[in-house]
N, C-alpha and C positions, 0 to 999 in steps of 0.2 A: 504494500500500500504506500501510495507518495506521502512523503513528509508533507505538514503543514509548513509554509514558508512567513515569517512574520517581516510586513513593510514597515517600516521607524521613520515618520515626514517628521524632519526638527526645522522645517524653515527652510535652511539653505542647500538643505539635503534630503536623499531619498537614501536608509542602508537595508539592506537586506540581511537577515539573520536566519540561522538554522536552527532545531535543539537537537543538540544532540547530549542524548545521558544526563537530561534535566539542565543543559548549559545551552545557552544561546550564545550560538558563533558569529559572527559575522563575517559576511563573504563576499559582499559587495555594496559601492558607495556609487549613487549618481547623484551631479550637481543639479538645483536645481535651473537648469538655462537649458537653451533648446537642445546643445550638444547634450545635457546630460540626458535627457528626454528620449532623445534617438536611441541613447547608448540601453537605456530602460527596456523603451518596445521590442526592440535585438534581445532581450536579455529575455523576454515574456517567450518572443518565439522559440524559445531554443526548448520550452517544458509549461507549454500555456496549462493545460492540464491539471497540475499541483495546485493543493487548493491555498489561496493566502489570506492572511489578515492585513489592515491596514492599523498602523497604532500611530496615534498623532501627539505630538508633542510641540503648539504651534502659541506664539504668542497672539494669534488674534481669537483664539476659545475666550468665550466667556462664559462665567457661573454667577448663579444669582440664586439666593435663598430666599423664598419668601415663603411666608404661612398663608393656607388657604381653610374655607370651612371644612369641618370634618364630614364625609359624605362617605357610601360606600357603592360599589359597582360601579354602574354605569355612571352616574353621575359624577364620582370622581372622576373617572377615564375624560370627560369630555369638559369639566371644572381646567382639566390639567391643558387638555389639549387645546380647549380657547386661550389660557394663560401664556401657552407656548407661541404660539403664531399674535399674540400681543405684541410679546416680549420680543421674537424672530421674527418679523414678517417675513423676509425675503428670503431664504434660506433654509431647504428642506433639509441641511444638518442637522439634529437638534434632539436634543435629549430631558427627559424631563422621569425623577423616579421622587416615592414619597418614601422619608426617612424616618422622622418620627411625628411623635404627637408635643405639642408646648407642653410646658409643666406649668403653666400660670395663667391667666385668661381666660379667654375664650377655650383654650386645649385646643385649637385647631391644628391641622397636619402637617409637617414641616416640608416643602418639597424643593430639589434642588432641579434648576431649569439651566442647562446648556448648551451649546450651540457654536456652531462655527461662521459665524455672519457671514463671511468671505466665502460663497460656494467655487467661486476660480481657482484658490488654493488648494484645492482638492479635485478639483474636474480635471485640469491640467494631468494627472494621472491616475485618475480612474478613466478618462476614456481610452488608452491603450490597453488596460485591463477589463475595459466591457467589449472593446473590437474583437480581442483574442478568446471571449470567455472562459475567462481566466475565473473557476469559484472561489469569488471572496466570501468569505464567512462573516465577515463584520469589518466596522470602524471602530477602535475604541480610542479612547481617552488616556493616556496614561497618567495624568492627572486623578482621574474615578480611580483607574489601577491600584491607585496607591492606597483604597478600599482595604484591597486584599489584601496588601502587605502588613499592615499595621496589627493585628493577632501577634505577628512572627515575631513584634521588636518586647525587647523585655521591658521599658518603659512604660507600657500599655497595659501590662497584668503585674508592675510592680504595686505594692501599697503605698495608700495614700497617692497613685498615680493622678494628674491632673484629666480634668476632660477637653480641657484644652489644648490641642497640640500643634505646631508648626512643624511642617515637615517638609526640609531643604535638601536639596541637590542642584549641580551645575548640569547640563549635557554637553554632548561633544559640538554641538555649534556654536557655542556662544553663551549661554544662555541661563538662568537663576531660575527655577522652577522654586517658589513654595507655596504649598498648599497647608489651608486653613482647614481641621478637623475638630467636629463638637461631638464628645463620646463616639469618635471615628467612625463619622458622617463626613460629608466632605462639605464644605459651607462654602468657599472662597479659594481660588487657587490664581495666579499669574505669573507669565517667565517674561522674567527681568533682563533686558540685552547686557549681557557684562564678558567683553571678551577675553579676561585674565580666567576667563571660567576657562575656556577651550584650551589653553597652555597648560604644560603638564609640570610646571615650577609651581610652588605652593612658599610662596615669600610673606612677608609682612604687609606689603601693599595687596597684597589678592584678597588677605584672610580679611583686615579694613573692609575693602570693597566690599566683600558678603555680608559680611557686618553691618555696612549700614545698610545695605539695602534691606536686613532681616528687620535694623530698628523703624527702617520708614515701613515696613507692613506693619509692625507692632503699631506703631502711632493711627494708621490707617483702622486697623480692626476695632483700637478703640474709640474713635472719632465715628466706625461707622456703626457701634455698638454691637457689634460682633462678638466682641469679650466684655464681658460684665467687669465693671469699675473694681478692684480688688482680685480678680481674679487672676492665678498664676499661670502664664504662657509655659508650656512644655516648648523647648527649641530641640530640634532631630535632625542633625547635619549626618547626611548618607555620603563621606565623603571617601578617598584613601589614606593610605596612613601619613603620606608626608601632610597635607592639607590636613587631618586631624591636628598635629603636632601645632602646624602654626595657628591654627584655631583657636585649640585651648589656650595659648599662648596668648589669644588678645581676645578670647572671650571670658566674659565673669558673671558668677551668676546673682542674681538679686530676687528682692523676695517679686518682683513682676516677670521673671527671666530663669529659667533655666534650663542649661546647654548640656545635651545630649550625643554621641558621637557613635556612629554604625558606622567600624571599619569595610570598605566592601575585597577586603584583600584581592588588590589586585585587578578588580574587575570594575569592568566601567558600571553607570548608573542603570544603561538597559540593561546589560547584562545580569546584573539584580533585578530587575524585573519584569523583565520578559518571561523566565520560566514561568511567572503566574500566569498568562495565559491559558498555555495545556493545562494547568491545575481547576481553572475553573471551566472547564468547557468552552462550547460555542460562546461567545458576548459578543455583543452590538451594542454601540451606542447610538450612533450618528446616521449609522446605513441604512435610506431605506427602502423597501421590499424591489422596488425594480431591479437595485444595484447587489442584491443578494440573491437573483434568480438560476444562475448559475449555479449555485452552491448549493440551493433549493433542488433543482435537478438533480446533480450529483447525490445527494441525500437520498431523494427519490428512488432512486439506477438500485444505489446498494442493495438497500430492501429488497427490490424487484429479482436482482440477482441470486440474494441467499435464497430467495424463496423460491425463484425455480431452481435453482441444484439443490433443495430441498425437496419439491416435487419430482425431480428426476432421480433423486435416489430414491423415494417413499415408491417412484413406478417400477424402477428395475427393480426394488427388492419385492413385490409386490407380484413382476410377474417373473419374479424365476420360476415359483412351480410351472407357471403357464410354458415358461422357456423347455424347462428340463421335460415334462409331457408333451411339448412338440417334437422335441428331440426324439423320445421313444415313438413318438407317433410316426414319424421319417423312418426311422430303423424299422420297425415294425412294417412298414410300406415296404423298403426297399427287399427286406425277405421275401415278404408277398409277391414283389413282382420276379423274385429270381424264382421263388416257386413254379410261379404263372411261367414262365419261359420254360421251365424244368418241365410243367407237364405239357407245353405247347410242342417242344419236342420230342417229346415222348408221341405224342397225339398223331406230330408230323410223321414220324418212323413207323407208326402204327397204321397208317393208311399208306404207308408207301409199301407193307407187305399184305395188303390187298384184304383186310378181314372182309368174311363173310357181310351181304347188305342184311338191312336187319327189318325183319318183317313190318316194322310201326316204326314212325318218328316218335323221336323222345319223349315230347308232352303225353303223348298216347300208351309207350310204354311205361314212365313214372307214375301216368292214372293206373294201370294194370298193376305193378306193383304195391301200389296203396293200397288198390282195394282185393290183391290177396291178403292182405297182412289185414284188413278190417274182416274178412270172409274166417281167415283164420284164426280168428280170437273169437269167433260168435259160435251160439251154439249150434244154428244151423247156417247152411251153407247148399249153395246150391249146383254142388255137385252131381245130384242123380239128374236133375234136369239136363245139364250139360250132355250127360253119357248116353239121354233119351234123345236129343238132339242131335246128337254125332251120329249116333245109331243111325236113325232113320234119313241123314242124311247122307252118308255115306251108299246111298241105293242109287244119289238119281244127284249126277253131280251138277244140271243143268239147274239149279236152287242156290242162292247164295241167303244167308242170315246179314240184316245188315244192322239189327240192334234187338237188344232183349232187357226188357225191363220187370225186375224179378221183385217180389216182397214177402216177406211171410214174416206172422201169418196174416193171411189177407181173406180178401172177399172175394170167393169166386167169381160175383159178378162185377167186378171191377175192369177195367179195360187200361188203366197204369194205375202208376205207387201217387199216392198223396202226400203232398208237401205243405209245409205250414203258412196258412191263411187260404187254402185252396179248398173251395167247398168237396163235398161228393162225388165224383163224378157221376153221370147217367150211363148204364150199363144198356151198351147197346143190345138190338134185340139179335137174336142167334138166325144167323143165314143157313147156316148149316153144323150139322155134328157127326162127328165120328165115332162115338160111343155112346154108352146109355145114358142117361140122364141123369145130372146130378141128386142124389135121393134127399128130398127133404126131411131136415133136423127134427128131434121131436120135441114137443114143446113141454114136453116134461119129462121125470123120470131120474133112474140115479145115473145114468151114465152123460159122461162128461161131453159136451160137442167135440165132435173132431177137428182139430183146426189144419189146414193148408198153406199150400205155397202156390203162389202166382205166379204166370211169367207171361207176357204176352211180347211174342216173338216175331217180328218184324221182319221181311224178306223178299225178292224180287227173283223173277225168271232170267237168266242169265242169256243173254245172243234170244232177246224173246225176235219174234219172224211176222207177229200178229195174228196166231192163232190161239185165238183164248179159248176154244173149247178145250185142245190139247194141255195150256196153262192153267188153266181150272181145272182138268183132270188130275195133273202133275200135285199141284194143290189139296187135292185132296187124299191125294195118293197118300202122301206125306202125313195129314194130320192120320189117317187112317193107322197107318206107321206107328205114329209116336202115343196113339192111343191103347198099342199092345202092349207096352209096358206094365210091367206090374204097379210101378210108382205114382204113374200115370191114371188119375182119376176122370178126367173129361178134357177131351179137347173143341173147343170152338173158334169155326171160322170166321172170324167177325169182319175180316176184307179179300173180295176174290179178286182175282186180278180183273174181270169184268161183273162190275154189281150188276145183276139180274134179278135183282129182289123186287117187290112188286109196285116200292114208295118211289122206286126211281124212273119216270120216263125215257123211252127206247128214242134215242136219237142217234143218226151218225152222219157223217161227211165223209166221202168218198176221197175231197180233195185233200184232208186234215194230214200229218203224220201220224205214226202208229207211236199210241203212248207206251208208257210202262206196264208191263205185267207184276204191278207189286202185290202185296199179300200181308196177312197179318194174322196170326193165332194166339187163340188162350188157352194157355194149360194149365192144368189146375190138377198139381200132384197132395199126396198125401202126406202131413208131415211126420 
């Protein structure tokens, strides 16, 4: 992930700093004039991408304290934000936070209203940083900054510590930064041009100069009652240790005065306080939302990102089973089809040594096997019928069977098998018979009725010529036949190949073809 990069505006300059291991480095310095500008925008190009801050340290901020009524929600928010554009009309810089409550009066809410009047001091480079969107994360104050610092110094949690504090430092441009704190609130802050600050000699004339500029803010806070009449100024010079030395040396303290000294070994004044940045998160003071939309995105992206390689792991681990059972599924296929090849050539080599053709297609033999194996589990079966059929047809080969529908036990007057939802059938009347009559059942008595087997056997005159009296004799040849059997109860003719019976009118055509000689009989054995 890119480092955050933090921008340092003092005025005459623009630096850049890194943190590296809670230290802020700095890496690079542009002036501010148009060569330094140029050298800036070259510098965005090389990594627009990294997100950065801007942190201002400018003598035209100003701060202002003033107490408003005590309100809450909304009504503060819009209390505050008419006060701001009062106090700032022309400058969407501007910052405004509520600190505390009075202790005397009214109790109304203490709030502190900032701003950068001058929006060119900052446009100047933020628009190379809005061209490249480049995500700034905020403007801050390092003035406010000095919020966060003030915990860390031992002067703040010593007893009997003042609530009043001044808190002094030079920066590297020039410049006298102190800032006024009430119970470390920030009330009042300004940087004072004093260019002994930027030289790195720490003599009697420099330590003078900080000096009075410390005593004209003292005189100021109290003139602008800022600090209550008797009350003791805490003074917090954040210096190094030569400028300590000459400090103490010509500073003394009194009962309205007294002088406080944070060596910063070694390290410049940003360099102290720029790691508080990372420590407290995102902060904004000044920036607003258009000029943080960049970083708003980037924000956005992140999320988006964990959540889908969040989703993309939650689906792959979700469809391994799915993965590893397609897997078998493929394996399990590719046997199947070596199989399939394995009996395709078999099949091949089997027809290439000529087996015998086989009486019935498939579907016709699979039904023939089914319905032995249904014939062969029941208790009857109709085998003698079969044996009385072969019999009798083995006399007269010019007869072919071309379907027989068998049931038992059944009704001898039935003319086929009934299926379900199928009323009755009507049992046609008998054209002729070749045995005696079937003997009626008696209607009482202790023996049990006989029951039967039906078949009514379907068949046609083979090479028929159109001689039906011949095919009507053959016909009957046959039932006559199959009613010698012992098994053989009655046969009837219930279709000759010419109906002659007395319901049907004699017509015929000369010119017509000669139809079929078909036939049909019931036999009704004994079961």
């Amino acid at each position: 992930m890119r480092k955050k990069r933090i921008f340092l505006l003092t005025g005459s300059r623009l630096s850049v700093y890194h943190r590296e291991k809670s230290v802020a480095i700095e890496t690079r310095i542009f002036r501010d004039d148009h060569e330094g500008r140029r050298q800036f925008a070259d510098y965005l190009d090389t990594d627009p991408g990294a997100p950065a801050c801007l942190l201002t340290d400018l003598a035209e901020e100003e701060f202002q304290a003033e107490s408003i009524p005590h309100v809450f929600g909304p009504d503060r928010r819009a209390l505050m934000a008419h006060r701001q554009r009062r106090l700032f009309p022309h400058t969407p810089y501007r910052y405004a936070v509520r600190q505390d409550r009075e202790r005397g009066g009214r109790r109304g809410d203490n709030v502190l209203f900032a701003a950068i009047p001058r929006p060119d001091t900052l446009e100047r480079w933020l628009l190379p940083i809005a061209w490249r969107r480049v995500p700034l994360s905020g403007i801050c104050s390092l003035a406010l900054l000095g919020e966060k610092l003030l915990p860390q110094l031992p002067i703040t949690s010593a007893p009997g510590a003042s609530d009043y504090l001044l808190l002094v430092h030079c920066n590297a441009s020039g410049g006298l930064r102190q800032s006024f704190f009430v119970r470390q609130h920030l009330r009042m802050s300004r940087l004072a041009s004093l260019p002994e600050c930027a030289r790195q000699e720490a003599g009697p004339n420099v330590a003078g100069a900080i000096l009075d500029e410390v005593e004209k803010t003292h005189h100021y806070l109290g003139s602008a009652r800022l600090l209550p009449a008797g009350s003791p100024l805490a003074i917090c010079f954040l210096v190094t240790p030569p400028m300590r030395a000459a400090l103490r040396a010509a500073a003394f303290d009194t009962p309205d005065s007294q002088y406080h000294f944070v060596e910063l070994s070694g390290r410049s004044v940003e360099e102290f306080l720029l790691p508080l940045l990372p420590r407290v998160g995102t902060l904004n003071h000044y920036a607003p939302p258009n000029d943080l939309r960049y970083f708003r995105f980037r924000q956005a992206r992140l999320p988006l990102y964990a959540t889908g390689v969040a989703l993309l792991s939650a689906a792959m681990i979700a469809g391994l089973p799915q993965l590893a059972e397609w897997l078998i599924t493929e394996r399990k296929i590719d046997l199947l089809e070596k199989q399939d090849r394995v009996q395709e050539a078999r099949y091949t080599r089997a027809k290439a040594t000529r087996l015998p053709e086989l009486p019935a297609d498939t579907p016709a033999l699979k039904a023939a096997v089914e319905t032995f194996d249904r014939l062969q589990s029941a208790k009857t079966t109709p085998y003698p019928l079969f044996v009385a059929i072969s019999a009798a047809l083995a006399e007269d080969s010019a007869l072919e069977i071309q379907s027989i529908e068998w049931w038992a036990p059944g009704d001898p007057s039935r003319t086929r098998a009934t299926t379900f939802g199928e009323g009755e059938p009507r049992s046609p009347s008998s054209v002729g018979t070749a045995s005696a009559p079937f003997p009626a059942q008696r209607q009482s008595g202790t023996k049990t009725p006989v029951q039967h087997q039906v078949a009514v056997v379907g068949g046609r005159i083979k090479a028929f010529s159109g001689d039906y009296r011949r095919a009507t004799a053959r016909v009957e040849a046959f039932a006559g036949r199959l009613s010698k059997f012992e098994a053989v109860e009655r046969v009837d003719i219930i279709e000759r190949p010419l109906d002659i019976s007395s319901e049907k009118p004699l017509a015929g055509n000369m010119d017509t073809a000669l139809g079929g000689a078909d036939f049909t009989l019931r036999v009704v054995l004994r079961k």
